[in-house]
Backbone as CSV, one residue per row, in Angstrom:
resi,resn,N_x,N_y,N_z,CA_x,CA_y,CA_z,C_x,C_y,C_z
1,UNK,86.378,-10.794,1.834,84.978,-10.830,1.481,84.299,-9.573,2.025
2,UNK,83.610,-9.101,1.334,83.116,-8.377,1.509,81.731,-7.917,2.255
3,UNK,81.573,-7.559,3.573,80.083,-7.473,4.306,79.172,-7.107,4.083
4,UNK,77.981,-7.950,3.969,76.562,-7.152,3.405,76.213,-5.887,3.918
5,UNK,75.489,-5.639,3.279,75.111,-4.161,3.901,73.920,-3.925,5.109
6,UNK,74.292,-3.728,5.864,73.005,-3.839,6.374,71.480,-3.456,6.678
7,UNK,72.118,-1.633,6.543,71.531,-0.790,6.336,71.664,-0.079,5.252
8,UNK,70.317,0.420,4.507,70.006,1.297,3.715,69.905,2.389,3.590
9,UNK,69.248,2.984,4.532,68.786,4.281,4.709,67.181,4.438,3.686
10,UNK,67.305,3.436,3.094,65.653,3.890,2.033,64.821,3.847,2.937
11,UNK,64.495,3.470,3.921,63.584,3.137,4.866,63.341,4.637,5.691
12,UNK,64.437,5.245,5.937,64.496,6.425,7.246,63.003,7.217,6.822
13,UNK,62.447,7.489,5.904,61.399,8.210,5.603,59.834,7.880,5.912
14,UNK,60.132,6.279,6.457,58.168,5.342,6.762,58.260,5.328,5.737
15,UNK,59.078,4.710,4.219,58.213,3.633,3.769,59.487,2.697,3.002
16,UNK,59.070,1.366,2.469,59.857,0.523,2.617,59.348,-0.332,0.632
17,UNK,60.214,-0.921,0.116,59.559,-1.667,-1.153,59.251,-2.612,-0.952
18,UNK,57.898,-2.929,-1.670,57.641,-4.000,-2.474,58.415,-4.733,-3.499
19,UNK,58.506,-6.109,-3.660,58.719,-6.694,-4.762,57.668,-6.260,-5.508
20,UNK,58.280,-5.713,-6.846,58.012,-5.123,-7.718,58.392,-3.754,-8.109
21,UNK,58.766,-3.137,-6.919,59.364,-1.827,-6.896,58.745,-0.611,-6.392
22,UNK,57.164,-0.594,-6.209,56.524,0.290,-4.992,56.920,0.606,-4.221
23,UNK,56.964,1.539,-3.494,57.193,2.034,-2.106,56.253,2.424,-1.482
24,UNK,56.143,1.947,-0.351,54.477,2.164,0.468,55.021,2.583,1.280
25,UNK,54.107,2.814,2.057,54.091,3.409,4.145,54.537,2.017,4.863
26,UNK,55.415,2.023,5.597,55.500,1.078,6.758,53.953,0.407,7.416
27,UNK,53.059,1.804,7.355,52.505,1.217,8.021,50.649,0.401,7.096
28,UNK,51.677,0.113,5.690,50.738,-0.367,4.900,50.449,-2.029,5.672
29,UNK,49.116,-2.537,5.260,48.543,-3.553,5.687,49.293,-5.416,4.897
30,UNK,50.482,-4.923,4.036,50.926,-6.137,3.688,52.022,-5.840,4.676
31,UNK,52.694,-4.757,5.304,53.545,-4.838,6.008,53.714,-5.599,7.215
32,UNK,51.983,-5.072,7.939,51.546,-5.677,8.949,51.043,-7.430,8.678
33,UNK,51.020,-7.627,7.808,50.538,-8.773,7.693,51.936,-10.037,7.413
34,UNK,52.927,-9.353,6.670,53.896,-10.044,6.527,55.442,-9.936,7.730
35,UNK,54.758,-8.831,8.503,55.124,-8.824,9.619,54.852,-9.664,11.203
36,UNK,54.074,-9.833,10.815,52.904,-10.446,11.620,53.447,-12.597,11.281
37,UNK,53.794,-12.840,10.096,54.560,-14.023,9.614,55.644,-13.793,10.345
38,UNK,56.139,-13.074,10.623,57.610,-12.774,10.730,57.545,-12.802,12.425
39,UNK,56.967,-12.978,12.758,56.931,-12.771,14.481,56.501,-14.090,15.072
40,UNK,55.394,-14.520,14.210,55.065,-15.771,14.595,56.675,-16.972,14.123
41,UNK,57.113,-16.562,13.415,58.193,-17.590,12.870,59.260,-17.304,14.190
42,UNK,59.685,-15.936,14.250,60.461,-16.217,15.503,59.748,-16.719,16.940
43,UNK,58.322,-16.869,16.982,57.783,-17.612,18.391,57.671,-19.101,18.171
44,UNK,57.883,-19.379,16.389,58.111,-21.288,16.633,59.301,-21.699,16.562
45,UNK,60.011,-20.687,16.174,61.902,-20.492,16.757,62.263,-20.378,17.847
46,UNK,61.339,-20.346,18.847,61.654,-20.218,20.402,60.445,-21.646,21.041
47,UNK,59.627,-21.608,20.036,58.883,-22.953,20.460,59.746,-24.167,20.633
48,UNK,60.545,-24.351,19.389,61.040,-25.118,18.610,62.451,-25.876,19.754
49,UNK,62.932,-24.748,20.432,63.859,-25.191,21.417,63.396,-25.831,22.801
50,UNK,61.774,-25.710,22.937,61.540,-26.318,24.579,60.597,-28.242,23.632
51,UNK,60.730,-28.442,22.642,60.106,-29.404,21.752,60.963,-30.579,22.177
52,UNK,61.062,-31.388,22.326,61.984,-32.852,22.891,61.683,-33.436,21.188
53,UNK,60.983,-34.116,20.680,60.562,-34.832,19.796,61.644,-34.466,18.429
54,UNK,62.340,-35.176,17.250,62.999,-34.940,16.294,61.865,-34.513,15.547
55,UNK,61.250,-35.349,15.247,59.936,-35.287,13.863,59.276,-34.062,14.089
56,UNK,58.584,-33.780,15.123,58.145,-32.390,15.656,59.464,-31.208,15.419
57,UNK,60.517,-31.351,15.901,61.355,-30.303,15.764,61.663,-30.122,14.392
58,UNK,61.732,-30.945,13.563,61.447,-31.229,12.272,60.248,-30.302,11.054
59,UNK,59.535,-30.883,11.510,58.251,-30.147,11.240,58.072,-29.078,11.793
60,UNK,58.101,-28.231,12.774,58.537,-26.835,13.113,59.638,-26.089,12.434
61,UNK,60.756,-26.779,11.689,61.759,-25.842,10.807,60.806,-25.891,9.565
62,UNK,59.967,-27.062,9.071,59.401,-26.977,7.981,58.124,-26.115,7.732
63,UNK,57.680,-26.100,8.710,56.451,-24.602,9.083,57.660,-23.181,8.718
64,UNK,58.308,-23.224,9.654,58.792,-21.943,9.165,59.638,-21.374,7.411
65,UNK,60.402,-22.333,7.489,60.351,-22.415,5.820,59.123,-21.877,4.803
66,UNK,58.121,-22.635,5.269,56.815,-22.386,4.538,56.633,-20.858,5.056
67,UNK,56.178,-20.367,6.179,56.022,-19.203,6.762,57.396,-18.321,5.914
68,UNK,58.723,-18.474,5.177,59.265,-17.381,4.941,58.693,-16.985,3.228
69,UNK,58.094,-18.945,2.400,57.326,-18.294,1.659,56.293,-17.341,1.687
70,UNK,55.252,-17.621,2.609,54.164,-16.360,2.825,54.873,-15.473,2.690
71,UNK,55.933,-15.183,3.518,55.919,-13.608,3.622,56.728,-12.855,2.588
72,UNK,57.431,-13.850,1.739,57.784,-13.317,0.531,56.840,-13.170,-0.664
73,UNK,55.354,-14.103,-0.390,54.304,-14.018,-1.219,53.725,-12.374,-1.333
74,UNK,53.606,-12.148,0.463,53.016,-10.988,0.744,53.523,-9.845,0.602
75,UNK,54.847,-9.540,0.339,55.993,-8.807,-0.587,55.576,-8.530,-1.575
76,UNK,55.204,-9.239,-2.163,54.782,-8.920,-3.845,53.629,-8.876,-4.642
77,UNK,54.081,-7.354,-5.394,53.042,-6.789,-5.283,51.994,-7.904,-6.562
78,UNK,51.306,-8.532,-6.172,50.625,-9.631,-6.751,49.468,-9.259,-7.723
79,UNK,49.168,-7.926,-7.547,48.100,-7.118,-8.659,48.754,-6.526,-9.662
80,UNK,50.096,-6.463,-10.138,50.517,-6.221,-11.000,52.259,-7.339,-11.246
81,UNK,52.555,-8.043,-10.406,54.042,-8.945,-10.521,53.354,-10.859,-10.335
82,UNK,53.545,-11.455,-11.318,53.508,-12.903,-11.157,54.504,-13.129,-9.685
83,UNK,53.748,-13.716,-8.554,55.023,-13.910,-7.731,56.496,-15.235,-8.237
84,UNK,57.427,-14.859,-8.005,58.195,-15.856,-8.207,57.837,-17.158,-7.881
85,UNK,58.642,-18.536,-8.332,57.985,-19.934,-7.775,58.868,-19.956,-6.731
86,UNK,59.204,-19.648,-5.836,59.975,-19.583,-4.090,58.678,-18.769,-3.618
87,UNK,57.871,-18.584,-4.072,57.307,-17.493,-3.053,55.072,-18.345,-3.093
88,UNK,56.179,-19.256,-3.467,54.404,-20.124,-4.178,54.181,-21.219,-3.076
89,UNK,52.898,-21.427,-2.112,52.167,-22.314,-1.777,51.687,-23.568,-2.587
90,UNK,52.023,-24.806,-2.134,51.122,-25.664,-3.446,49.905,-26.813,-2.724
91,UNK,48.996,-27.094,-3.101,48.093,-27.611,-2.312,48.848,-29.133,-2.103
92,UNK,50.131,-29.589,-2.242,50.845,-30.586,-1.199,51.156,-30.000,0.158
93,UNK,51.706,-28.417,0.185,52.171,-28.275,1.276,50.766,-28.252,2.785
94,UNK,49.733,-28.030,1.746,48.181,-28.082,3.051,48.040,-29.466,3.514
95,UNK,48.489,-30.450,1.883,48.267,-31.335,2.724,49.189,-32.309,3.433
96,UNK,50.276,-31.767,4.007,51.046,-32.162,4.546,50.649,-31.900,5.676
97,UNK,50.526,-30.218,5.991,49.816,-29.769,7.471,49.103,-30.588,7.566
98,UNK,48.128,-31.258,7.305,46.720,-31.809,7.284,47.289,-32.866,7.796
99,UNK,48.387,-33.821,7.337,49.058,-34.910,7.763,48.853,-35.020,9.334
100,UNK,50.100,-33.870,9.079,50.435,-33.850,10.511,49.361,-33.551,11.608
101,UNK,48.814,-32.899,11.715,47.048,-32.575,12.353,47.024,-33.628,12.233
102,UNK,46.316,-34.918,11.565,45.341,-35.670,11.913,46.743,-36.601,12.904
103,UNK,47.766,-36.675,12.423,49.025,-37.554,13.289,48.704,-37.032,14.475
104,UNK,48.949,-35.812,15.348,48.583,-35.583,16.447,47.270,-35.907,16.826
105,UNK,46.231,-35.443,16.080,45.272,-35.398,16.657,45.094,-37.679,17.216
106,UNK,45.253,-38.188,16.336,45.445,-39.427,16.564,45.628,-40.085,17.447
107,UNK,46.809,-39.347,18.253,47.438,-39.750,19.444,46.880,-38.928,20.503
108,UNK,45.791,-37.806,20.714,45.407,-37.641,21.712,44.181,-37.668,22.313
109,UNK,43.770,-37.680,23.755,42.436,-37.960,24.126,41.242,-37.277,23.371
110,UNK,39.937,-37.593,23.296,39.269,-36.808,23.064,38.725,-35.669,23.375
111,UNK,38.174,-34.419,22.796,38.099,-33.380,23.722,36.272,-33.049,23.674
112,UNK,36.509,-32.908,25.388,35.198,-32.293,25.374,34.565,-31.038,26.285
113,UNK,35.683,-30.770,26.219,35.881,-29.239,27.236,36.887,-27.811,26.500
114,UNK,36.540,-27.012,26.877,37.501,-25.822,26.182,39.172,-26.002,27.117
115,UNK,39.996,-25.601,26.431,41.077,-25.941,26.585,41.723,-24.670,26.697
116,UNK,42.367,-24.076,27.956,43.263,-23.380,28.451,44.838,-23.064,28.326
117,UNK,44.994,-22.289,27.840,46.305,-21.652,27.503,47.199,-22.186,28.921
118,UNK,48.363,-23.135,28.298,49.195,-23.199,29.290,49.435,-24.726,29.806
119,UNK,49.873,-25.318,31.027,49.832,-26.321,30.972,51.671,-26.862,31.133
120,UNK,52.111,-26.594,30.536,54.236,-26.699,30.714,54.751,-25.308,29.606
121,UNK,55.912,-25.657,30.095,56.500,-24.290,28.778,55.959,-24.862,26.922
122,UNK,56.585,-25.719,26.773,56.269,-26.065,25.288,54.740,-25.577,24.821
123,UNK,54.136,-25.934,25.828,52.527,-25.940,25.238,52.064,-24.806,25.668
124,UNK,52.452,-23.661,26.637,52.037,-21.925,26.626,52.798,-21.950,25.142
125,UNK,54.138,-22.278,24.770,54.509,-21.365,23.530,54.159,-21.697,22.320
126,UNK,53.419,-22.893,22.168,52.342,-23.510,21.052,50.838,-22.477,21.048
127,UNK,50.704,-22.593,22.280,49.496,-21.601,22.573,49.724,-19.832,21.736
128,UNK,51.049,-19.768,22.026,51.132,-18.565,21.922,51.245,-18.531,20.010
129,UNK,51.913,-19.123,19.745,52.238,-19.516,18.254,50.769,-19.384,17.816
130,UNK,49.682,-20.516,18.353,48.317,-20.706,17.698,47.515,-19.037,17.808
131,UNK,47.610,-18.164,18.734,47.202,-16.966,18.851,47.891,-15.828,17.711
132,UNK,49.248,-15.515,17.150,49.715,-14.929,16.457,49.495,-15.474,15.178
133,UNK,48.952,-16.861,15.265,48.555,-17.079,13.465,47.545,-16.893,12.894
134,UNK,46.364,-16.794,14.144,44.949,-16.456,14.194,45.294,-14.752,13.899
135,UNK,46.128,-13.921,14.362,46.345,-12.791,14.036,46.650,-12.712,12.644
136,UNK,48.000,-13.807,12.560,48.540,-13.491,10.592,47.099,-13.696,9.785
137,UNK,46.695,-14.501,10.243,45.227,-14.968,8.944,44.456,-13.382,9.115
138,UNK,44.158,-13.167,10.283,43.166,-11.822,10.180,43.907,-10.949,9.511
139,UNK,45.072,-10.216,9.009,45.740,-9.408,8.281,45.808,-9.737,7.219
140,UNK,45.911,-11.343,6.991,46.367,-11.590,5.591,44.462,-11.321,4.688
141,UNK,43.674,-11.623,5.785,42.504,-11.601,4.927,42.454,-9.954,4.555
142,UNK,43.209,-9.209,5.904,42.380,-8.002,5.416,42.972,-7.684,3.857
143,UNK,44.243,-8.223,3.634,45.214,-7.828,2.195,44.247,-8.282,1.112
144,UNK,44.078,-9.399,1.519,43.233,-10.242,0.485,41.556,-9.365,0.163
145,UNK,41.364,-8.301,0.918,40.300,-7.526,0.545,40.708,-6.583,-0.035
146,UNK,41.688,-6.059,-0.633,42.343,-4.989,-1.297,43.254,-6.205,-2.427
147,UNK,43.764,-6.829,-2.451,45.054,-6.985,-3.322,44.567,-9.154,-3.782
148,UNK,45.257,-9.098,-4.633,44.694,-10.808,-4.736,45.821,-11.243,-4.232
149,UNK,45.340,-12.878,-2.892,45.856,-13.612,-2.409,45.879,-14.877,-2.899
150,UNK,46.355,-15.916,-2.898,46.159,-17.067,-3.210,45.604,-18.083,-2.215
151,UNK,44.151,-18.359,-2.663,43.499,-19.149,-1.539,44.627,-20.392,-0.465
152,UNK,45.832,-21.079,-1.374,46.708,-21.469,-0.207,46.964,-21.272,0.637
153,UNK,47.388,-19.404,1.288,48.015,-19.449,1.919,46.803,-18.898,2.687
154,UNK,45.960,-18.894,2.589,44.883,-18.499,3.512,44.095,-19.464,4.290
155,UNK,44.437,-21.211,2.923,44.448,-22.241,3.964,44.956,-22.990,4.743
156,UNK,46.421,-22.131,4.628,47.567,-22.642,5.187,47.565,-21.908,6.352
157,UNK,47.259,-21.057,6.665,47.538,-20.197,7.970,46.198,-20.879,8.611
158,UNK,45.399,-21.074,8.226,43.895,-21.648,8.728,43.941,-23.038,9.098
159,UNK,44.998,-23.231,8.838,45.419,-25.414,9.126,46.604,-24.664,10.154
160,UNK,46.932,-23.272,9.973,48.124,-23.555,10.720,47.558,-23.734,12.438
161,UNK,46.727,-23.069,12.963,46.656,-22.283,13.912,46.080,-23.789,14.788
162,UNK,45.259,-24.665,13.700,44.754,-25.877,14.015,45.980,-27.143,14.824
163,UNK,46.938,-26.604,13.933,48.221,-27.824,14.241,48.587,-27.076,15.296
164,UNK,48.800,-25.973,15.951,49.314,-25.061,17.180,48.823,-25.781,18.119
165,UNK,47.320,-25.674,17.868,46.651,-26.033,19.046,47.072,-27.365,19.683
166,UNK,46.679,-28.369,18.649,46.789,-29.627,18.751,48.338,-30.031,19.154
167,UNK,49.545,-29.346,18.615,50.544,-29.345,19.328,50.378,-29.516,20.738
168,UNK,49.890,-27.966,21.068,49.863,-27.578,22.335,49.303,-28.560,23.238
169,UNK,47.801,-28.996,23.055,47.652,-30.408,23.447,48.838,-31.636,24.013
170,UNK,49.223,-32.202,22.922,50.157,-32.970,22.876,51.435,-32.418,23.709
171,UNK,51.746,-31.452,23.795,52.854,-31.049,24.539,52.296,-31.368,25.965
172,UNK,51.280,-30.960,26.117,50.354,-30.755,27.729,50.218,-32.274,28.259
173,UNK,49.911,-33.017,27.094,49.154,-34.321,27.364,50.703,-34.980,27.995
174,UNK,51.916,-34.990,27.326,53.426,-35.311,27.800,53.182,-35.853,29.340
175,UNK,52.976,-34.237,30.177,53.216,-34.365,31.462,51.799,-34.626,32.444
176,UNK,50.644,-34.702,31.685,49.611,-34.508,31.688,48.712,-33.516,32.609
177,UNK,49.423,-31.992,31.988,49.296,-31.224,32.766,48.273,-30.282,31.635
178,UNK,47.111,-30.990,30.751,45.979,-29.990,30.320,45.218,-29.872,30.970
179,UNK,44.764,-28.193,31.267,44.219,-27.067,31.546,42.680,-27.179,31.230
180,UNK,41.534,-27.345,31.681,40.314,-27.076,30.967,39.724,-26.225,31.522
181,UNK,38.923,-25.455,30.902,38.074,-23.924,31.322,36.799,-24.853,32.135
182,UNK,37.045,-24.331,33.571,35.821,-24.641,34.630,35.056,-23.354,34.498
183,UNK,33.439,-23.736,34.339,32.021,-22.719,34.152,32.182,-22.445,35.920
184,UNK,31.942,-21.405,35.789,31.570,-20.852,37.299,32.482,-20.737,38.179
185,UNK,32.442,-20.760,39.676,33.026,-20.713,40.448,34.575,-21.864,40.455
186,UNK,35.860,-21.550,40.306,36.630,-22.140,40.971,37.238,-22.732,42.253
């Protein structure tokens, strides 16, 4: 059998294709943005191993799945290529997130204080997950001001960052080691 290739060399110059066949700058803004998917997926790939729960570990391979559609959405060049249907959001998959959000949120206390990064390992790396998606959405909007996006995945990254949190919660609440931001003096 024969080994993929791994390297190209099309790249050595700063710039890289689009689906569709463009070649942009590396340091074009779908790069960063579908890069930016791509980082957060490997931090719920490292989330995903300090997670005890099946259904949760579950639903973290199924976030990322979804997350490799985005970033094959954001590949293509969408102002001139129909994206493929692998590369399509459908308003079941929001409301599945949505599911799951209100499932957590369900099971935990009410909040009435700002809530602090940290708390056990699982729930810093939920934290950290909910911070890099708040990043993917800010890139993906900036694309979406130049190029057409599909309102899905803009409400999908916008439910995503929501379920991070609320993870993170729930991870914290476990050992009941949540964090709340004290005003003033400590």
């Amino acid at each position: 059998m024969k080994k993929s290739l791994i390297y190209t060399k099309t790249g050595d110059k700063g710039t890289t294709g689009l689906v569709g066949g463009t070649r942009v700058p590396k340091t074009h803004i779908r790069l960063e943005a579908y890069g930016t998917i791509d980082e957060l997926n490997s931090h719920i790939g490292w989330l995903n191993c300090s997670v005890e729960e099946p259904e949760h570990n579950d639903f973290l391979r199924y976030i990322q799945h979804k997350l490799f559609t985005i970033g094959s959405y954001l590949a293509t060049e969408t102002e001139t290529k129909q994206p493929k249907e692998a590369s399509i959001l459908s308003d079941k998959d929001i409301e599945r997130l949505e599911k799951q959000i209100d499932l957590l949120d369900s099971e935990l206390p009410r909040l009435n204080r700002f809530v602090l990064p940290g708390g056990n390992e699982s729930a810093s790396r939920a934290h950290i997950c909910r911070t890099i998606t708040r990043r993917a959405e800010r890139n993906v909007y900036s694309v979406a001001e130049k190029y057409p996006v599909a309102d899905e995945v803009l409400i999908f990254l916008n439910r995503l960052s929501d379920y991070f949190f609320l993870l993170a919660r729930f991870e914290s609440n476990k050992s009941s080691q949540e964090i709340f931001w004290e005003q003033g003096d400590i």
